[in-house]
Z-matrix of the N, CA and C atoms (Angstrom, degrees):
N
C 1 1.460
C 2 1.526 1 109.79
N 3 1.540 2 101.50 1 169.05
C 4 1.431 3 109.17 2 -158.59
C 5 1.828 4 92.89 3 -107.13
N 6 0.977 5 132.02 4 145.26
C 7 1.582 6 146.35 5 171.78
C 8 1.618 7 91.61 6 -81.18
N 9 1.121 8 126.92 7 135.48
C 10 1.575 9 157.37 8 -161.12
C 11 2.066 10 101.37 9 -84.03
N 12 1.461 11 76.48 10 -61.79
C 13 1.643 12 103.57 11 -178.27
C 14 1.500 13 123.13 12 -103.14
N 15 1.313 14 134.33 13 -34.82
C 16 1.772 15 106.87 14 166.54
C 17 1.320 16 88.74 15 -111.30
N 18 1.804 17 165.81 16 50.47
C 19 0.743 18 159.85 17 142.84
C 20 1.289 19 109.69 18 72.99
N 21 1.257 20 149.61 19 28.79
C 22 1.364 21 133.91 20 -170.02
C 23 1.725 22 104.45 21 -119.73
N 24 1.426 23 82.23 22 146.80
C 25 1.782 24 88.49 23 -177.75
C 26 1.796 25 119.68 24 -80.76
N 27 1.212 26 117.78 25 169.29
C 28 1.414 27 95.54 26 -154.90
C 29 1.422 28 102.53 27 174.35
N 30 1.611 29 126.75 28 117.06
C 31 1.341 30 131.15 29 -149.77
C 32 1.847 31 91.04 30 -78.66
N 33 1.393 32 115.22 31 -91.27
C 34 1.173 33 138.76 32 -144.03
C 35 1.447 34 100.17 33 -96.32
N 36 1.800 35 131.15 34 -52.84
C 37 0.928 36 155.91 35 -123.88
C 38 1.024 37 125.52 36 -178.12
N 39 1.607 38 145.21 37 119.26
C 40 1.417 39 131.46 38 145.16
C 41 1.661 40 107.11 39 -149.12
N 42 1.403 41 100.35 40 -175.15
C 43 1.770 42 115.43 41 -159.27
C 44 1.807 43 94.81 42 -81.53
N 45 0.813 44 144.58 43 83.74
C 46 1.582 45 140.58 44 166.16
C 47 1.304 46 107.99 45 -58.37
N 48 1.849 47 96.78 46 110.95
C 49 1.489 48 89.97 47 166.16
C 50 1.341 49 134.52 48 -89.52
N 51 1.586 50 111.43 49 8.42
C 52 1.724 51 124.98 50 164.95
C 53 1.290 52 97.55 51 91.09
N 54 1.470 53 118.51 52 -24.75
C 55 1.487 54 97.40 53 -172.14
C 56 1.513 55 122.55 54 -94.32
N 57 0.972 56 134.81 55 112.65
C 58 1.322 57 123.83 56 -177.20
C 59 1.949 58 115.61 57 -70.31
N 60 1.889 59 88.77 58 136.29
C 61 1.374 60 101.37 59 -175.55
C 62 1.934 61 109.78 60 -53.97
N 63 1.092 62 72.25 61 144.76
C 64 2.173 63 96.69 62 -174.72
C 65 1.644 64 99.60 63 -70.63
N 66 1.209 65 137.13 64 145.77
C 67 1.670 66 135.03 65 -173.15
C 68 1.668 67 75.13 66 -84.61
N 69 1.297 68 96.89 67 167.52
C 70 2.174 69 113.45 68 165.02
C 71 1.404 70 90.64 69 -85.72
N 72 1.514 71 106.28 70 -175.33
C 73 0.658 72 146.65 71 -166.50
C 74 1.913 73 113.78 72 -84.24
N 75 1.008 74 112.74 73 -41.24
C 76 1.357 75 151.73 74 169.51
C 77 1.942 76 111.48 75 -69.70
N 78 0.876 77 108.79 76 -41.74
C 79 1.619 78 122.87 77 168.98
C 80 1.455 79 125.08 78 -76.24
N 81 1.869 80 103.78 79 -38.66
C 82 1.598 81 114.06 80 162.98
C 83 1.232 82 114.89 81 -82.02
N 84 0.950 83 136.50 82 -7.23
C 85 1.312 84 142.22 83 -178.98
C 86 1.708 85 126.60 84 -36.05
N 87 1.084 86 128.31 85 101.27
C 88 1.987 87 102.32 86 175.31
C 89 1.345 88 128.82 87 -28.77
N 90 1.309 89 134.30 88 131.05
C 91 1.659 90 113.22 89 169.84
C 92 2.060 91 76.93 90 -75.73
N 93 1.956 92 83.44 91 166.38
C 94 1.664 93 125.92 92 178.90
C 95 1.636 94 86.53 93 -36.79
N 96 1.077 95 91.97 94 159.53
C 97 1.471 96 134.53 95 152.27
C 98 1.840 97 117.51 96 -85.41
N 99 1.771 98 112.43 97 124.40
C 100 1.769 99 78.06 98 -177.40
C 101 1.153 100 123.45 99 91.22
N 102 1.282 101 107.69 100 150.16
C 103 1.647 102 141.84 101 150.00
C 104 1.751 103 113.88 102 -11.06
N 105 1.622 104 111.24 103 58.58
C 106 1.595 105 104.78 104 -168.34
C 107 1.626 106 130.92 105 -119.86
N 108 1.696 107 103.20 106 58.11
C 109 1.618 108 93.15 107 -153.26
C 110 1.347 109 96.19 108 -80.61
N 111 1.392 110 150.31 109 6.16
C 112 1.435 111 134.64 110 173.17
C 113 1.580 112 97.95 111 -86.80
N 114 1.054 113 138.82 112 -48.63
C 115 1.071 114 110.48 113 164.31
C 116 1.669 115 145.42 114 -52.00
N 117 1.412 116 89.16 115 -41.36
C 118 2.176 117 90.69 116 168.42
C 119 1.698 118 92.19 117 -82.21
N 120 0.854 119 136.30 118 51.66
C 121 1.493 120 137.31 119 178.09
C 122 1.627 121 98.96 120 -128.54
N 123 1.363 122 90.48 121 -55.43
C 124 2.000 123 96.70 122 -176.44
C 125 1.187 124 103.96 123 -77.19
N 126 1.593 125 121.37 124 -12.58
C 127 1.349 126 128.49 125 -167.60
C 128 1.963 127 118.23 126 -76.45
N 129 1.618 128 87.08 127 -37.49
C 130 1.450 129 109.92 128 171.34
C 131 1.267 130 111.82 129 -96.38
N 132 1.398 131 129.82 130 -19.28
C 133 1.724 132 103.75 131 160.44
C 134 1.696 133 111.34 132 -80.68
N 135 1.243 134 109.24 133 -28.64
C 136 1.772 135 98.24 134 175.62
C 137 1.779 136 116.72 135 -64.71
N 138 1.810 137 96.02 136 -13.70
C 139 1.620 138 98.25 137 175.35
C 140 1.502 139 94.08 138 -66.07
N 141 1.014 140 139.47 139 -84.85
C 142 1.699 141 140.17 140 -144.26
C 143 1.265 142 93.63 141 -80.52
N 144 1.317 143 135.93 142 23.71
C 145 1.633 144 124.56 143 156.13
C 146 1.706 145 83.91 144 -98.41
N 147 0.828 146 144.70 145 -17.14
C 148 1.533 147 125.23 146 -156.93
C 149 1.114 148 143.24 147 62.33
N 150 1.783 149 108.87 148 60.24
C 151 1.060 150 162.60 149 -162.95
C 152 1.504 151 101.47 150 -86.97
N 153 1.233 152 125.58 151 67.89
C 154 1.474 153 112.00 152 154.13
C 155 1.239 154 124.45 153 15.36
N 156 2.009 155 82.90 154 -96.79
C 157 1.952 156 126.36 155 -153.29
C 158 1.922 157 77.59 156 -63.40
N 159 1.583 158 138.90 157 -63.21
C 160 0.954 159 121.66 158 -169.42
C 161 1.019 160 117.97 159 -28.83
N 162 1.634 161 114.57 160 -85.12
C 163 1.358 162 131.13 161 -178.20
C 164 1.635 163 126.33 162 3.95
N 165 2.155 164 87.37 163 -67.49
C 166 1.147 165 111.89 164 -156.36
C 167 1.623 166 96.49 165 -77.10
N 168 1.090 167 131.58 166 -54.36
C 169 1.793 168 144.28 167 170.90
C 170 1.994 169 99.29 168 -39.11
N 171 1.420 170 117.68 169 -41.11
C 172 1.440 171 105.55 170 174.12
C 173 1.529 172 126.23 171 -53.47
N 174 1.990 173 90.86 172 -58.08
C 175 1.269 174 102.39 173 169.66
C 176 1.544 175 143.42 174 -66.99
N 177 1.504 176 102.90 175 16.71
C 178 1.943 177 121.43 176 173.39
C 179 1.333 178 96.45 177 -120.49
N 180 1.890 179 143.73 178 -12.18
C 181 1.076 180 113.74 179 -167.78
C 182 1.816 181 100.49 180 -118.64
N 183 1.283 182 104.54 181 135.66
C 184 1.254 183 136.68 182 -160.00
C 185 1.603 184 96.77 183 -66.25
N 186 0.933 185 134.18 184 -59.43
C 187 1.067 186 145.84 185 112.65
C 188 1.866 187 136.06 186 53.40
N 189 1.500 188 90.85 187 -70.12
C 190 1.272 189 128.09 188 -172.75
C 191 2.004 190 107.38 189 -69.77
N 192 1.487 191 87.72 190 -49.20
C 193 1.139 192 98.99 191 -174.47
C 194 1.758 193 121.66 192 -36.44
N 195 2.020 194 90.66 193 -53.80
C 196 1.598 195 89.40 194 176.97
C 197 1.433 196 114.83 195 -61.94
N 198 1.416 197 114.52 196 -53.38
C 199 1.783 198 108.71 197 -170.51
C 200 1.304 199 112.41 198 -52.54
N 201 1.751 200 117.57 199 -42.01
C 202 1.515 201 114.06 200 166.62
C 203 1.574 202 122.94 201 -31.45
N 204 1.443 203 110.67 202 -49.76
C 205 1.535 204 132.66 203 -164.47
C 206 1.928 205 99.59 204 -73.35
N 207 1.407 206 126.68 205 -50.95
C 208 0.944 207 133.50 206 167.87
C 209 1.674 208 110.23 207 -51.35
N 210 1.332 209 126.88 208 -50.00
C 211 1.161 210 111.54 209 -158.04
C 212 1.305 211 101.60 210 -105.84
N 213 1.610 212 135.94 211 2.69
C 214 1.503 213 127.08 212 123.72
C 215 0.891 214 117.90 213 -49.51
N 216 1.308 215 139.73 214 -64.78
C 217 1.801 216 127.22 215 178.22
C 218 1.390 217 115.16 216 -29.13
N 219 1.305 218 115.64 217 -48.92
C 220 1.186 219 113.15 218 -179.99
C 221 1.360 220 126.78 219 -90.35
N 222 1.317 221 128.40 220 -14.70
C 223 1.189 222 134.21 221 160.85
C 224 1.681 223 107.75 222 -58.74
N 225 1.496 224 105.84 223 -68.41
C 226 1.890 225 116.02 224 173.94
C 227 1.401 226 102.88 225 -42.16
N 228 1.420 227 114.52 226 -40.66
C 229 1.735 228 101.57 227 178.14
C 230 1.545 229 121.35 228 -48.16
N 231 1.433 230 102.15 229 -66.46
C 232 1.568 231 122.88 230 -179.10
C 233 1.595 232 112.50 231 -48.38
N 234 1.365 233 103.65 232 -28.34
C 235 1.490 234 91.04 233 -170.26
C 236 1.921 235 100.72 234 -102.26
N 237 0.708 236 136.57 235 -10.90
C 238 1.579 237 144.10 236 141.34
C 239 1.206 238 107.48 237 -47.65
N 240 1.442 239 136.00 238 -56.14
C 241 1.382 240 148.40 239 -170.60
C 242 2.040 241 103.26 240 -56.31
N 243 1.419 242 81.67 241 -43.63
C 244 1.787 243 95.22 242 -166.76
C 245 1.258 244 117.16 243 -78.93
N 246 1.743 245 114.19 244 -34.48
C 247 2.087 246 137.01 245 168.23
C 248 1.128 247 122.79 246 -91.54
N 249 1.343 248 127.35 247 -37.30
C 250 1.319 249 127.11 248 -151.13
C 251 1.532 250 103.11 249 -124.89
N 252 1.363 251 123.04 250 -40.41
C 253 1.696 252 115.78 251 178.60
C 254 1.782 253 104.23 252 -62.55
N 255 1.000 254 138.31 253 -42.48
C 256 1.174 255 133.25 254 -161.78
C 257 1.761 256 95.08 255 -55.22
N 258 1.961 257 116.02 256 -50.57
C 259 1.291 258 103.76 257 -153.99
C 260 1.840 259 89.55 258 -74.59
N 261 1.343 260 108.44 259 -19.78
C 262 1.746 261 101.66 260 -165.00
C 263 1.324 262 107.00 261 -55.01
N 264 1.242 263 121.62 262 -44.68
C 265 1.192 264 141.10 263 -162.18
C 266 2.067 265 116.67 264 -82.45
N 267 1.347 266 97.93 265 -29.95
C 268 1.903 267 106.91 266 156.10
C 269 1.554 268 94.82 267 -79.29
N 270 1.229 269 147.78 268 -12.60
C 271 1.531 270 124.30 269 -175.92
C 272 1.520 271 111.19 270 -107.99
N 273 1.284 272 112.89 271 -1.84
C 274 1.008 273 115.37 272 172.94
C 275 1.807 274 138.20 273 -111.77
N 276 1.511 275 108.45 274 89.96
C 277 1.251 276 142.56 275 -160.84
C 278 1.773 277 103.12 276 -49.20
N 279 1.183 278 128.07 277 5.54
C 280 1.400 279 130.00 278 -157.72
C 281 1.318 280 113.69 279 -119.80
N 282 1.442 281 126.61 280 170.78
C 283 1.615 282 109.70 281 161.35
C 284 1.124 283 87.61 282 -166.10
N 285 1.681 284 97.89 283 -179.29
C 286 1.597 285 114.34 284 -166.29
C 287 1.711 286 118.67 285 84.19
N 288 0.980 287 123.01 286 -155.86
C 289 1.653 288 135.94 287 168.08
C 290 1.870 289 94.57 288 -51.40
N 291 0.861 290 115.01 289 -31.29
C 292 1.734 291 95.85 290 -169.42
C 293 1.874 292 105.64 291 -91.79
N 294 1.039 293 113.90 292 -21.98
C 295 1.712 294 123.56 293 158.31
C 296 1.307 295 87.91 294 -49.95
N 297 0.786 296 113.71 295 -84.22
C 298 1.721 297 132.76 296 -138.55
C 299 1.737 298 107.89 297 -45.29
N 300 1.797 299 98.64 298 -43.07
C 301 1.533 300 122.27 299 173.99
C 302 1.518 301 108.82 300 -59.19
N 303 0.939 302 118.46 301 -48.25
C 304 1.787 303 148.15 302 -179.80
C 305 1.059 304 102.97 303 -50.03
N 306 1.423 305 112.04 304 -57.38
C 307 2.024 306 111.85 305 170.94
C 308 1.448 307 106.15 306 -54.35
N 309 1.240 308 107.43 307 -70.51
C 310 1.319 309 129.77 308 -155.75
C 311 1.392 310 111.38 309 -36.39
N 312 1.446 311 104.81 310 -47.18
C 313 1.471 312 107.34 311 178.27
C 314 1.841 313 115.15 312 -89.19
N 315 1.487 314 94.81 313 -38.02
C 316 1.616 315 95.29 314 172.99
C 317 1.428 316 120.21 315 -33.27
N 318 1.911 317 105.03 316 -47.38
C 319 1.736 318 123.55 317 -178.37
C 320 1.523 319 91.40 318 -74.18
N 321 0.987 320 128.55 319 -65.64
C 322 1.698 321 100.27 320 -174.77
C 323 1.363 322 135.39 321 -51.62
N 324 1.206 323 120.92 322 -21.39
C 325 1.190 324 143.70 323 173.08
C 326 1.595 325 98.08 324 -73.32
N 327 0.848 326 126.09 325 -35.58
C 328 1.691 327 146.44 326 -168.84
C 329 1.510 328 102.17 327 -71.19
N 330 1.636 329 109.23 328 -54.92
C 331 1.455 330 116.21 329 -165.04
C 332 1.424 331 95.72 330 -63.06
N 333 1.682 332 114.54 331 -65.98
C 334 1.343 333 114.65 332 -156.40
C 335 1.220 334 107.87 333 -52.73
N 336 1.083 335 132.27 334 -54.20
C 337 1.811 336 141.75 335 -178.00
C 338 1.397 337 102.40 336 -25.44
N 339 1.922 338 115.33 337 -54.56
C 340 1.226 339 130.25 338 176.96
C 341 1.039 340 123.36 339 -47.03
N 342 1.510 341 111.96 340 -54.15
C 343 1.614 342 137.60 341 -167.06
C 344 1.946 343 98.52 342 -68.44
N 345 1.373 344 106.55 343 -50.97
C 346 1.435 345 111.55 344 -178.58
C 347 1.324 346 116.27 345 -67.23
N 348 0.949 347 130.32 346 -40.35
C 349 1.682 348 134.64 347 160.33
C 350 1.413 349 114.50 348 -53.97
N 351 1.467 350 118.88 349 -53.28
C 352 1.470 351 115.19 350 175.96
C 353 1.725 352 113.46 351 -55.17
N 354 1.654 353 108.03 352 -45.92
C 355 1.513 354 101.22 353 -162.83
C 356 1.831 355 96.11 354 -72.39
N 357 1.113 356 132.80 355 -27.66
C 358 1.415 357 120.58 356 178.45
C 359 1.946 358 119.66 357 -78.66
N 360 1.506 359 99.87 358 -28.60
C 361 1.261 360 101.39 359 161.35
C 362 1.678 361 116.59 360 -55.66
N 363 1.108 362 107.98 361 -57.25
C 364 1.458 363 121.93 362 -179.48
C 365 1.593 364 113.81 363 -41.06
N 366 1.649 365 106.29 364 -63.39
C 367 1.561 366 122.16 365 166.31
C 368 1.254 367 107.52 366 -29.08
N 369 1.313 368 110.31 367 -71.64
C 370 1.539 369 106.20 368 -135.94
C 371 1.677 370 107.84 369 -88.41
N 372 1.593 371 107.54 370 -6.44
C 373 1.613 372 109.45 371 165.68
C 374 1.498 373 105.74 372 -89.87
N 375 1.467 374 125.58 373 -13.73
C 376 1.834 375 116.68 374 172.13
C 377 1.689 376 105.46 375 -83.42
N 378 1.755 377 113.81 376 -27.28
C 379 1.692 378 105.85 377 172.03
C 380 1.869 379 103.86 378 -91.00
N 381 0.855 380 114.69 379 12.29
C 382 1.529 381 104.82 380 165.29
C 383 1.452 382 127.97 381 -89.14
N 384 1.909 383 94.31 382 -37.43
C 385 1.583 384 130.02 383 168.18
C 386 1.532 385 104.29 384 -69.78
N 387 1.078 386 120.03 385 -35.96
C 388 1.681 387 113.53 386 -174.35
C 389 1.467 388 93.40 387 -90.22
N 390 1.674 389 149.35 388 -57.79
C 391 1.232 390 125.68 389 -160.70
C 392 0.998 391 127.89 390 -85.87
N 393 1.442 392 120.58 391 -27.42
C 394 1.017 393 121.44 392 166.42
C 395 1.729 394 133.59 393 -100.23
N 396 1.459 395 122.81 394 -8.63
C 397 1.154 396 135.23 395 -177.85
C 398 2.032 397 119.29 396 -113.96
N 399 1.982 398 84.96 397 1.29
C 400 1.317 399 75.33 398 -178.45
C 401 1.066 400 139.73 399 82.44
N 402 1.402 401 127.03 400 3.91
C 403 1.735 402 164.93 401 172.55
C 404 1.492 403 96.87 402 -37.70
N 405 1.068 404 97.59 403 139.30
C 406 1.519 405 112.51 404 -179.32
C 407 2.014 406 111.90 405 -126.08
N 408 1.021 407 118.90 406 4.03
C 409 1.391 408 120.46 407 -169.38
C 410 1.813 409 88.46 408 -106.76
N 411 1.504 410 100.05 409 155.23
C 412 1.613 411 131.25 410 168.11
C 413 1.399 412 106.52 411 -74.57
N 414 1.580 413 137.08 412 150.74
C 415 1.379 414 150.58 413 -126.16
C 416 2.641 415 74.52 414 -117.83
N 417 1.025 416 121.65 415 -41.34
C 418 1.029 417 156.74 416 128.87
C 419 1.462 418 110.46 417 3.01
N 420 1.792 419 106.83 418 -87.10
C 421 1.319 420 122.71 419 174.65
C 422 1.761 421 114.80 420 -57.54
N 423 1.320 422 113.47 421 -33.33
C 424 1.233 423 100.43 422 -168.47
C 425 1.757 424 116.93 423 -114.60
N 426 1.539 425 84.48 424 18.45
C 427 1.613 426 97.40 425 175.50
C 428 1.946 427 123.41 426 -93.31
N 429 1.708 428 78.93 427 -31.48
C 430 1.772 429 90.65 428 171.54
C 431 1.222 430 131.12 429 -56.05
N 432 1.701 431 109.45 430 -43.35
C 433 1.232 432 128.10 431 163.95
C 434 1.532 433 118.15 432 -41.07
N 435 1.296 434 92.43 433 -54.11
C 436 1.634 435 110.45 434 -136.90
C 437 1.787 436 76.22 435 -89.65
N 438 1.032 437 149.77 436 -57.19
C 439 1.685 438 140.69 437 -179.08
C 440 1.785 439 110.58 438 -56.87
N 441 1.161 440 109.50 439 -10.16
C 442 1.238 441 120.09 440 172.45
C 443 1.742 442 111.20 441 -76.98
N 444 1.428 443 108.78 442 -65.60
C 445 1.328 444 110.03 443 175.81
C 446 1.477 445 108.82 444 -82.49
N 447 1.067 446 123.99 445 9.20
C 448 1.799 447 104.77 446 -169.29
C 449 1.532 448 105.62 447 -73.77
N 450 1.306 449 117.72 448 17.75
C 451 1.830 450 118.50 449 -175.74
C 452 1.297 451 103.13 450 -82.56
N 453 1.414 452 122.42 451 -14.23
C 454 1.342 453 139.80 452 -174.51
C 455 1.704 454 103.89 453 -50.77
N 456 0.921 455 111.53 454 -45.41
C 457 1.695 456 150.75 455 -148.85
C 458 2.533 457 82.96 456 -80.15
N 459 1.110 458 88.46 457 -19.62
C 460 1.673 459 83.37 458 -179.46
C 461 1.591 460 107.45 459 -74.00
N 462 1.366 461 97.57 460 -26.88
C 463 2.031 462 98.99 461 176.36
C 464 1.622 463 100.68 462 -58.03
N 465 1.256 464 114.37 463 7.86
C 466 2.057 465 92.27 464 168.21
C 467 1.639 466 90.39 465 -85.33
N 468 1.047 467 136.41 466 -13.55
C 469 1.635 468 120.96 467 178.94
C 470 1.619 469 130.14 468 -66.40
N 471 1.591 470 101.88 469 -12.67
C 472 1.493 471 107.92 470 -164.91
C 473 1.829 472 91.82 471 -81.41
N 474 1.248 473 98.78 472 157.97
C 475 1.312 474 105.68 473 171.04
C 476 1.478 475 142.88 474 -51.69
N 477 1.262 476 160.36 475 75.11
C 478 1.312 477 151.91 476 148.96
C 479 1.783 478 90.40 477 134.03
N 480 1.017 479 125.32 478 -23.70
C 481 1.785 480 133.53 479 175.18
C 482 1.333 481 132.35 480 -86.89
N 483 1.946 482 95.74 481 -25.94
C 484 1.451 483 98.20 482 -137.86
C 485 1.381 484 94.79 483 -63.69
N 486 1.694 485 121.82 484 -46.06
C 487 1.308 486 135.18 485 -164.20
C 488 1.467 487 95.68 486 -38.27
N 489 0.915 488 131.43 487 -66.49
C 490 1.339 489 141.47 488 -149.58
C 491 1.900 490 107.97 489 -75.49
N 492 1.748 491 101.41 490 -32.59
C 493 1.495 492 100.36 491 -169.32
C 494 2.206 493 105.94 492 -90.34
N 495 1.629 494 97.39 493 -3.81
C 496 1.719 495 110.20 494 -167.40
C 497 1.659 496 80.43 495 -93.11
N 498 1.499 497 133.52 496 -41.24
C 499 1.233 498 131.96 497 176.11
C 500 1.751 499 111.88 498 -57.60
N 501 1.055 500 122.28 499 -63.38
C 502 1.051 501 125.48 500 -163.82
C 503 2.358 502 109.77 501 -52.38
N 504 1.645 503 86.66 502 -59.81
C 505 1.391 504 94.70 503 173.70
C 506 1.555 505 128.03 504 -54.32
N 507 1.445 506 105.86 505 -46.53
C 508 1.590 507 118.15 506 163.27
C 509 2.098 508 95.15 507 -38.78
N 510 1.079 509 99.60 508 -84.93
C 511 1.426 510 111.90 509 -164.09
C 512 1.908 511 114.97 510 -24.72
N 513 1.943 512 82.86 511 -55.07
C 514 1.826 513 89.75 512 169.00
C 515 1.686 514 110.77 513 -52.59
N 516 1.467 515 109.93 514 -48.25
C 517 1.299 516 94.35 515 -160.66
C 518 2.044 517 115.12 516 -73.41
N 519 0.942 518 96.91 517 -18.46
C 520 1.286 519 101.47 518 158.27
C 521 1.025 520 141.48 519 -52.85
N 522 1.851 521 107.94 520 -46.51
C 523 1.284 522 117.53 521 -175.64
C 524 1.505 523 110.32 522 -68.94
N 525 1.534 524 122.12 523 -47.06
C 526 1.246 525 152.67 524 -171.60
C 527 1.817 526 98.97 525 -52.83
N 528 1.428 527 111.99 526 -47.88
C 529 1.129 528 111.31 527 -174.18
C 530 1.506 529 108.36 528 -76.75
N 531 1.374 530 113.52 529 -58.47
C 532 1.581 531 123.13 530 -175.53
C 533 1.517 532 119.34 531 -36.25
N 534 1.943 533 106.42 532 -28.72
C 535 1.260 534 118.98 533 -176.93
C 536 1.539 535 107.62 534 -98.49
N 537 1.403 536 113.81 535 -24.45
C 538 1.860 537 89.14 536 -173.26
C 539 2.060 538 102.91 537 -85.35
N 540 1.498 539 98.39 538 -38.97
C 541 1.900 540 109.85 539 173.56
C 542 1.030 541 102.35 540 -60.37
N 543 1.490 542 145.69 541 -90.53
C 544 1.413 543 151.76 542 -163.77
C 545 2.128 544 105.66 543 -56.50
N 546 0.870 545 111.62 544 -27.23
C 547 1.483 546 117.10 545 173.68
C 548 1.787 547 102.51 546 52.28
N 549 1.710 548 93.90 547 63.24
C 550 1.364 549 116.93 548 -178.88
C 551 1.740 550 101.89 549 -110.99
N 552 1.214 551 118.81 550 163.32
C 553 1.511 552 126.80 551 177.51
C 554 1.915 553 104.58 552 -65.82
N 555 1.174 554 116.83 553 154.31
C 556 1.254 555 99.63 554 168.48
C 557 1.439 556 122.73 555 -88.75
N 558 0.988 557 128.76 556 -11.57
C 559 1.802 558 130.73 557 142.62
C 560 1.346 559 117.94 558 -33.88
N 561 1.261 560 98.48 559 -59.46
C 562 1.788 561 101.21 560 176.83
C 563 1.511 562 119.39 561 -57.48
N 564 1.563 563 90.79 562 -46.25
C 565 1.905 564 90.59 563 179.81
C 566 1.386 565 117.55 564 -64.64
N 567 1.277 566 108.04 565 -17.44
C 568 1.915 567 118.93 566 -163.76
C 569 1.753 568 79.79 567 -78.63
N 570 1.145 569 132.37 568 -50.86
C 571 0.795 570 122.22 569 -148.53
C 572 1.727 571 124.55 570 -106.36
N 573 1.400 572 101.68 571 5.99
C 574 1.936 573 129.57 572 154.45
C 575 1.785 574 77.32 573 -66.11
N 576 1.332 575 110.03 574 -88.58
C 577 1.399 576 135.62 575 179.69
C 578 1.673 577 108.14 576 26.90
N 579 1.093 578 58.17 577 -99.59
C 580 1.809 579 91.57 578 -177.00
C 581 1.342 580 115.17 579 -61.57
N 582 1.255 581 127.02 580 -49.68
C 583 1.232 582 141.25 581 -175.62
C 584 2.040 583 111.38 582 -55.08
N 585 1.406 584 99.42 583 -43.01
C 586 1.486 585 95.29 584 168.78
C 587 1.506 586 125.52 585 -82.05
N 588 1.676 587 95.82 586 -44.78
C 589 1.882 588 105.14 587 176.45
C 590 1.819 589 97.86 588 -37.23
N 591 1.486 590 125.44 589 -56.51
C 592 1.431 591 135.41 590 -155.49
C 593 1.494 592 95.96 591 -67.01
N 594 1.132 593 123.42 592 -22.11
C 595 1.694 594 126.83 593 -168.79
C 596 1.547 595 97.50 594 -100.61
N 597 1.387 596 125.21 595 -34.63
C 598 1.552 597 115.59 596 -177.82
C 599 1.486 598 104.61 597 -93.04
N 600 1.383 599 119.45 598 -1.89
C 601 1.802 600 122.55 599 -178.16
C 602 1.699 601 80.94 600 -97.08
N 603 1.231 602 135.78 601 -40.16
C 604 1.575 603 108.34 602 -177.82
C 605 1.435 604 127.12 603 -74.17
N 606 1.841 605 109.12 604 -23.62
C 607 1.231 606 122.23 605 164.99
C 608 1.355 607 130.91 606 -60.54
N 609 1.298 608 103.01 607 -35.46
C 610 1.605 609 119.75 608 175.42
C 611 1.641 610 117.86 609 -77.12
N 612 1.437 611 104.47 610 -25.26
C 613 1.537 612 116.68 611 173.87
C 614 1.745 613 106.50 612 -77.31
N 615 1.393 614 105.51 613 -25.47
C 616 1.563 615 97.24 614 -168.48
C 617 1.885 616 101.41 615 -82.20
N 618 1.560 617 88.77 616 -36.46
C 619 1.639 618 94.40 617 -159.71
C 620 1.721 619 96.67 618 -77.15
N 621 1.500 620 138.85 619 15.37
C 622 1.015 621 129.52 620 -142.76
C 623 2.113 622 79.77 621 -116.34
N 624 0.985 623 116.71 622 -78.50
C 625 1.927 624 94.60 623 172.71
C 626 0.868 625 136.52 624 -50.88
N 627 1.576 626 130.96 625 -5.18
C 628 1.451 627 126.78 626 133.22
C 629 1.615 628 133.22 627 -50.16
N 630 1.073 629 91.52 628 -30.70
C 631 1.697 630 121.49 629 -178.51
C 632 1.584 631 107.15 630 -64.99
N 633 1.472 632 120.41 631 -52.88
C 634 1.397 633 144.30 632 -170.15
C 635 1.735 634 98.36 633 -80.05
N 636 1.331 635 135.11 634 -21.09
C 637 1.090 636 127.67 635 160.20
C 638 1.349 637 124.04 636 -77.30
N 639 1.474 638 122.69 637 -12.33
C 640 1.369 639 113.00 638 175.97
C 641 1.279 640 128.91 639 -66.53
């Protein structure tokens, strides 16, 4: 569990010193002014290194949200590009301008599916963290972050691992976030974590030979 008041984690018991820790210097900071994707760039790889001060600086800047949203698009792109065009493209009996249409919409059809799964994944581990664990972060706060690093989620592309190594990192970056925004224990978050990824990896397995019939 999480201490209310000096922030420290803490099984059974500990000495509270009442005072709550001071942010650095580095954490209060303004995000840029402007035109700044190298910064929300370094901003989202220090997210899935497990970056605290990141994290927490994503989830206050207003900001974040759009570059987050941009660099999911393009993350969800690539990894559609890498699973799903190969089968689009064996099911599709056509060529020329009507291929081309066939993608076009197949991948949009592709994104949203993505986009709709992510925003309810997202939900329903920030109302699990708020009703039952006592969560203190906005649905908001812990979305900026988390669309920032979700590129993480591209390690399902590597060969014979990836599934397993895009699972694992997703999960960290979740947990990491769920606990510094929601100001949940990290037991608890490991275990939102995991507990949904394992429920949307069985959903995605079921809905996945329906998928192969289109």
């Amino acid at each position: 569990m999480r201490c209310a008041v000096c922030g420290m984690d803490y099984g059974l018991s500990h000495n509270c010193s009442g005072i709550a820790p001071l942010p650095t210097e580095e954490e209060t900071a303004p995000p840029p002014v402007g035109f700044s994707p190298g910064y929300y760039l370094r901003l989202a790889f220090n997210i899935v290194r497990w970056d605290d001060i990141a994290i927490r600086r994503a989830s206050r800047d207003s900001n974040a949200i759009y570059y987050g949203a941009f660099l999911w698009i393009v993350a969800a792109t690539i990894v559609l590009i890498g699973t799903a065009l190969p089968q689009m493209l064996a099911a599709i009996h056509v060529s020329g301008p009507a291929m081309v249409i066939g993608v076009i919409v197949g991948m949009s059809v592709g994104l949203v599916v993505v986009a709709i799964l992510t925003f309810i994944q997202l939900g329903l581990c920030h109302l699990i963290a708020k009703w039952f664990f006592g969560g203190t972060g906005s649905y908001l706060g812990v979305m900026r972050p988390l669309l920032l690093g979700w590129f993480v989620n591209c390690l399902v592309l590597i060969p014979i691992a990836g599934t397993l190594a895009a699972a694992i990192g997703w999960t960290a970056v979740l947990m990491m976030v769920f606990e510094e925004v929601e100001g949940i224990s990290r037991l608890q978050a490991f275990g939102i974590s995991a507990g949904i990824n394992v429920c949307f990896f069985v959903l995605q397995q079921m809905m996945t030979p329906v998928t192969r019939h289109l």
